[in-house]
C-alpha positions as CSV (number, residue, x, y, z in Angstrom):
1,X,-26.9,-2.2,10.5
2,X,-29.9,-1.5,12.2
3,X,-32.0,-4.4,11.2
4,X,-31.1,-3.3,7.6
5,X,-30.5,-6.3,5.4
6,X,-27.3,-8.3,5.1
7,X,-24.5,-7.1,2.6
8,X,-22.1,-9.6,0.3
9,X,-18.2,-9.9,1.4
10,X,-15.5,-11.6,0.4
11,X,-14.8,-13.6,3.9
12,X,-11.7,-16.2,4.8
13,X,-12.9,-19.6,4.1
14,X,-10.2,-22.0,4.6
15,X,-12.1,-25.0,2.6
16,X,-11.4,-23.5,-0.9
17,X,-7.9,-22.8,-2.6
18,X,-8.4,-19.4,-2.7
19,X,-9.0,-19.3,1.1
20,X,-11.9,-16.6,0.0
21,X,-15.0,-16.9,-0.6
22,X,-18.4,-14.4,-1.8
23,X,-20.9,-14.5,1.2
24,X,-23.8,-12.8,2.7
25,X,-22.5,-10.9,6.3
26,X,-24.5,-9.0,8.7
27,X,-24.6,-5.4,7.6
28,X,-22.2,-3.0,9.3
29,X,-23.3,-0.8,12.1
30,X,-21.4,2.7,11.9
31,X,-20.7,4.5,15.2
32,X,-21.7,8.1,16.0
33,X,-18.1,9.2,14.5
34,X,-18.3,6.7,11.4
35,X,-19.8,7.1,8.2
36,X,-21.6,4.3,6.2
37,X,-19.7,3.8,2.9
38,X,-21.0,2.1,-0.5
39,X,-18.2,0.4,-1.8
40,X,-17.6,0.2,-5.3
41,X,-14.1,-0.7,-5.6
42,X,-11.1,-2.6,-3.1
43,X,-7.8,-3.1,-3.9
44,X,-6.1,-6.5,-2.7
45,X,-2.5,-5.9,-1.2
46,X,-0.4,-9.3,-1.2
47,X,0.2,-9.1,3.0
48,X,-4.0,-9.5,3.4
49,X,-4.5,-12.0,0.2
50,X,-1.3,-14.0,2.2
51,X,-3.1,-13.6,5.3
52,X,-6.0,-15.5,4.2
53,X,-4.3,-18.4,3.8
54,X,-3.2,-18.5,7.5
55,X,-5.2,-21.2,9.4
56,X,-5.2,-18.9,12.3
57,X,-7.7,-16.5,10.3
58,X,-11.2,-18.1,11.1
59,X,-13.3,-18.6,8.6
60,X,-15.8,-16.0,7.9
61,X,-13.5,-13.0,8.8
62,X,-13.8,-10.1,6.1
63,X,-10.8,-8.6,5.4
64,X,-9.2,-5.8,3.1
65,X,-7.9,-2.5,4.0
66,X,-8.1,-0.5,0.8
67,X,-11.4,0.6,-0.7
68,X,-13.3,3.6,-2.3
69,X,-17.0,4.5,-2.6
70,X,-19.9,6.8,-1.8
71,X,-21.1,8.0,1.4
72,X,-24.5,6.8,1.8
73,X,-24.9,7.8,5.5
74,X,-23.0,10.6,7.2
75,X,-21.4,10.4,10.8
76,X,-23.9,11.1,13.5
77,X,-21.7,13.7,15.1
78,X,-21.4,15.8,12.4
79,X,-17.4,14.7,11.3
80,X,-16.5,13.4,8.1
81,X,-18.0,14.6,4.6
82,X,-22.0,14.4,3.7
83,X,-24.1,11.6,2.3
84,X,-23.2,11.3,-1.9
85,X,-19.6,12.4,-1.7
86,X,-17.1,9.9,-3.3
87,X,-14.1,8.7,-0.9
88,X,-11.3,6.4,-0.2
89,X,-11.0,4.7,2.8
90,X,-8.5,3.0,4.8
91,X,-9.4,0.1,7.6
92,X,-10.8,-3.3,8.3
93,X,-13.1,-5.1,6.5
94,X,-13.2,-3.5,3.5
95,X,-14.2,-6.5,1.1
96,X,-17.9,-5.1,1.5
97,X,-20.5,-3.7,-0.1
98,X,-20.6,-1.5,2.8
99,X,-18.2,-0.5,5.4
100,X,-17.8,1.8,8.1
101,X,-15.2,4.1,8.7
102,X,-14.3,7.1,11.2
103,X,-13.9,10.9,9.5
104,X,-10.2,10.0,10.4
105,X,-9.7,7.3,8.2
106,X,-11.0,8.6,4.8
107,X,-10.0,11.1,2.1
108,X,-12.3,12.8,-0.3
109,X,-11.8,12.1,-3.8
110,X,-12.9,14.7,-6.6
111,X,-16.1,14.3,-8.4
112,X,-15.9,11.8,-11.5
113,X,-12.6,10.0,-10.5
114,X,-12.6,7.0,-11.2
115,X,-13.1,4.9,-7.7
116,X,-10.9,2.4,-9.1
117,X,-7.9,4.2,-9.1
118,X,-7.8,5.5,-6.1
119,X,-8.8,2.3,-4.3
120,X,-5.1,1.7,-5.0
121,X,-4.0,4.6,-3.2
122,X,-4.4,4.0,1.0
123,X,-2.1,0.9,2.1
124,X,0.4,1.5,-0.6
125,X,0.5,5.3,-1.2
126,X,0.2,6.1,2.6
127,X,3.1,4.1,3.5
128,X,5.2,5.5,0.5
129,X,4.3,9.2,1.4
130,X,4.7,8.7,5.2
131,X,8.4,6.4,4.8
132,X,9.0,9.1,2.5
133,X,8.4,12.0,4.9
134,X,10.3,10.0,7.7
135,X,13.8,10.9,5.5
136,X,13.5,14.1,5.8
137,X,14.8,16.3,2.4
138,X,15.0,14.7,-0.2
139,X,16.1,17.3,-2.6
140,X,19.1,16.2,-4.7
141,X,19.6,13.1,-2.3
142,X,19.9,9.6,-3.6
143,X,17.1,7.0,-2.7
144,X,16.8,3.4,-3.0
145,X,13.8,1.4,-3.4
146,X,13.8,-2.1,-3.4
147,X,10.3,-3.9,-5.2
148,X,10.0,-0.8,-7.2
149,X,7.6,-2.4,-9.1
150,X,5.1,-3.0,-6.4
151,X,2.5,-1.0,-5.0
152,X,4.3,0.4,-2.5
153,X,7.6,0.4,-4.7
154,X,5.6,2.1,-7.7
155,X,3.8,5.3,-5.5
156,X,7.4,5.2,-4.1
157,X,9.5,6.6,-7.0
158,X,7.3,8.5,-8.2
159,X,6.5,10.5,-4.5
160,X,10.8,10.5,-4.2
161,X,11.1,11.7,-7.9
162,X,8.4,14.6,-7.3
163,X,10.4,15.5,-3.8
164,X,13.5,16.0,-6.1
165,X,15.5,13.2,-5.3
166,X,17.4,10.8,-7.4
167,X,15.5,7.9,-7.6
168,X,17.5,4.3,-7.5
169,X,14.9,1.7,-8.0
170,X,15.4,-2.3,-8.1
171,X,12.9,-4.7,-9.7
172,X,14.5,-8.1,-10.3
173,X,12.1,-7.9,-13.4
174,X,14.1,-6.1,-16.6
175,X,10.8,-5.7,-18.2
176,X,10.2,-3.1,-15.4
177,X,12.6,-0.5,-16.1
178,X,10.8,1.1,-18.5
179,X,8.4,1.9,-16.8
180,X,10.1,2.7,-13.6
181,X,12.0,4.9,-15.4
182,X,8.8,6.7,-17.2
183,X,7.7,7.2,-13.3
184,X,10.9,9.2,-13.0
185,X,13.3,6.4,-11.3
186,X,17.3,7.7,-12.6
187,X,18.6,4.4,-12.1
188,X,16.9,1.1,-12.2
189,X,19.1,-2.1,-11.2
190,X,18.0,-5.8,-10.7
191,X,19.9,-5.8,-6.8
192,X,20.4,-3.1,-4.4
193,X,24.8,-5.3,-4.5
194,X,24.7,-3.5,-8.4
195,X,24.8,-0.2,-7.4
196,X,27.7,1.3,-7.1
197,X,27.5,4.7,-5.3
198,X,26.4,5.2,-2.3
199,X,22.5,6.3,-1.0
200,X,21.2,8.8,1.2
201,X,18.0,6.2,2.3
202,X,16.6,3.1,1.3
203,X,12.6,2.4,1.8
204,X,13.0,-1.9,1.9
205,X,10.2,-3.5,0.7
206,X,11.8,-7.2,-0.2
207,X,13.9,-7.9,3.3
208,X,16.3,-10.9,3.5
209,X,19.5,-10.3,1.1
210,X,18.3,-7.3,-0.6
211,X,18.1,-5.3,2.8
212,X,21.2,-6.5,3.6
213,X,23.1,-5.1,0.6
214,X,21.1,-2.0,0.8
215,X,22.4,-1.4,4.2
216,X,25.8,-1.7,3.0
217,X,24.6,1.1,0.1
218,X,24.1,3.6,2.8
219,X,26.5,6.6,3.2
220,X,27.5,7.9,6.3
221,X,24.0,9.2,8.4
222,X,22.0,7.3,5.7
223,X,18.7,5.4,6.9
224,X,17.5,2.4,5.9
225,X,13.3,2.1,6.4
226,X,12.0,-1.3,6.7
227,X,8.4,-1.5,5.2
228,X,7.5,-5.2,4.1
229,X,9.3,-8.6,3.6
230,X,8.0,-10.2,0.7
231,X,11.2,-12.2,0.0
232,X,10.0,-13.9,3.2
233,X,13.8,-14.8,3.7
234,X,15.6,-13.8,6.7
235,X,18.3,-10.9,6.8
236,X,21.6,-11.6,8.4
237,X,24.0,-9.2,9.2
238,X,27.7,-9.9,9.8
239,X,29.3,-8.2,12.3
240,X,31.0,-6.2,9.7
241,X,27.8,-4.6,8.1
242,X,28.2,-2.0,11.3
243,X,31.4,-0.8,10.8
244,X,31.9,3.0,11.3
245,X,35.0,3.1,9.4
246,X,35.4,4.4,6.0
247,X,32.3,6.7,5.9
248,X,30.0,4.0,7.1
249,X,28.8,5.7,10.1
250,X,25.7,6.6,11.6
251,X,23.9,4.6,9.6
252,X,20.2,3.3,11.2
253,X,17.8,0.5,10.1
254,X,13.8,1.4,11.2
255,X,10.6,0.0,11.6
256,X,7.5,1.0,10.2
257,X,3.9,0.1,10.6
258,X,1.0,2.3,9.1
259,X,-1.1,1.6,11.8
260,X,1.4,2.5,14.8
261,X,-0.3,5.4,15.9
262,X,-4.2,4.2,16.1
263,X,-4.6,8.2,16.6
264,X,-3.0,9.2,13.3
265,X,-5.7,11.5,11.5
266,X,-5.1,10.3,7.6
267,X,-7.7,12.4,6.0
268,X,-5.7,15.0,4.5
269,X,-3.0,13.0,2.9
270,X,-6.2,10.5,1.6
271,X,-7.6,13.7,0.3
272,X,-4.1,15.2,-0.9
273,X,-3.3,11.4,-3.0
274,X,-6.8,11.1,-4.5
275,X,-6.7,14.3,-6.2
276,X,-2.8,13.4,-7.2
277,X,-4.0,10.4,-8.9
278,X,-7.3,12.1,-10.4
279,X,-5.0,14.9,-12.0
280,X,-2.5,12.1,-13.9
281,X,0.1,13.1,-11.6
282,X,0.5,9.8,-9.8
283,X,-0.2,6.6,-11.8
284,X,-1.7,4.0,-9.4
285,X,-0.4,1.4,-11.5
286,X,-3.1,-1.1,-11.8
287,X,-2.0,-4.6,-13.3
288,X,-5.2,-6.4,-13.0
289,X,-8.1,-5.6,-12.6
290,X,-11.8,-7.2,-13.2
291,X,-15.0,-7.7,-11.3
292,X,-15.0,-9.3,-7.6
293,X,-16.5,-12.3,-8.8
294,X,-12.9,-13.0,-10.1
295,X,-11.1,-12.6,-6.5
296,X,-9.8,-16.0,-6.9
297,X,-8.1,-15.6,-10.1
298,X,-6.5,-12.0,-8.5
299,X,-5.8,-13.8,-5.0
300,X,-3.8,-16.1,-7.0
301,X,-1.9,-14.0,-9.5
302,X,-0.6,-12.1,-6.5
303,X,0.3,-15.1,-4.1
304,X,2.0,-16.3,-7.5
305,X,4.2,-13.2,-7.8
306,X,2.4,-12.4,-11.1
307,X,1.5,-9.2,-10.8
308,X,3.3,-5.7,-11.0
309,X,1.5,-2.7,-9.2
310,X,-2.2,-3.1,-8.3
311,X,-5.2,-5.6,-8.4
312,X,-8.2,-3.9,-8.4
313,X,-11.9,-5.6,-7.9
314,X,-14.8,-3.6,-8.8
315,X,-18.3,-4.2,-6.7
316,X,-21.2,-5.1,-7.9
């Protein structure tokens, strides 16, 4: 940045089992509509720590979307907030010490939060709140989510519970449904096939068989959002699954991808979750959580399926 020295990252590095590895970067260099951000915590989400392990990924690439920290250096042209406020930002290369990020692409997070939280919130509380929104009313409508206990899943039920819906969540983990239930989930089953009344929507975050049987969950109209995969298995419908008869009509399966729109403005809804989560009223749902010099060990408790919710690495 400006001759300024370089910063540490965690960067792809294809020699280790982790695929990650700590190294020294050149600094970033914001743009007149960035701000320079001190990071001071990330959160891992499994689709990036997955995506490390891809031998397309060249080595050295810094990754990570989610990450929250202090504005050391305002934008140039005057958008975003001033030098010293705390944030949570959303984009590339977040596994930093510093990053850069547009006015667009950052909330601002009240004073004393702890940045830790609300590193949780971007990739996973964004896509809940915006799949959500995509429904329409929710109010006294019945909603399936599948990996309830995710991070997606988690900010989920409790986003669809707050809206006034009745919350079906499914966790193939019965140690879960406490919990998912203390977030306000109604019912909590361990396959979308085990519910037996039909849903208004369904925000998919498992694919393969699960979105199948949620699909055939659906009532007449209902909508079925598709948000991750991390079954990895394929979903095959039979030429039955679309049906009109017997109430089955009208019935859609969607896309959705965060990042669709590179115009999207998410300040307001950063802004809007970060106070959520600093007032108790959304629980971010951390599972691990430990200093970056452990990224291996919280790489590989998420590629392993060991983790519920959140891993959170603090910097520095």
């Amino acid at each position: 940045m400006n001759g300024d020295p370089t910063v540490r990252a965690l960067v792809v590095d294809h020699t280790v089992t982790a695929h990650l590895s700590l190294a020294e970067v050149a600094g970033p260099v914001p743009a007149p509509s960035e701000a320079l951000i001190r990071v001071e915590a990330v959160s891992l989400n499994y689709g990036e720590v997955k995506g490390a392990t891809d031998p397309a990924t060249p080595d050295g690439t810094v990754i990570g979307w989610d990450a929250a920290g202090v504005v050391v250096r305002a934008a140039a042209d005057g958008s975003g907030p001033a030098a010293g406020t705390p944030v949570v930002t959303v984009g590339e290369a977040g596994w930093a010490e510093l990053r850069t990020v547009p006015a667009a692409r950052l909330g601002v997070v009240p004073a004393g939060t702890n940045l830790g939280a609300v590193s949780t919130i971007p990739v996973a509380g964004l896509s809940a709140l915006h799949v959500l929104r995509r429904m329409g009313q929710l109010l006294g409508r019945r909603v399936m989510i599948t990996g309830a206990s995710g991070g997606v899943g988690r900010y989920a039920v409790q986003l669809a519970a707050r809206a006034g819906a009745e919350v079906v969540a499914i966790s193939g983990n019965p140690a879960q449904e406490p919990s998912l239930r203390a977030l306000g989930a109604h019912e909590v089953h361990a396959d979308p096939a085990k519910v037996d009344r039909a849903v208004f929507a369904v925000l998919d975050n498992v694919g393969g068989r699960q979105l199948e049987d949620a699909f055939g969950a659906l009532q007449a109209g209902g909508m079925l959002v598709s948000v991750g995969r991390s079954s990895e298995e394929d979903a095959v419908l039979p030429p039955d699954a679309f049906l009109a008869t017997e109430g089955r009509h009208d019935r859609s399966i969607r896309t959705f991808f965060l990042f669709g729109d590179p115009a999207t403005d998410f300040s307001a809804d950063l802004t809007w979750l970060a106070a959520e989560v600093a007032a108790g009223r959304l629980d971010p749902g951390i599972s691990w959580r430990g200093p970056w010099t452990r990224y291996a060990e919280a790489a590989q408790a998420l590629l392993d399926r060991r983790l519920h919710g959140k891993a959170v690495l603090d910097i520095n």
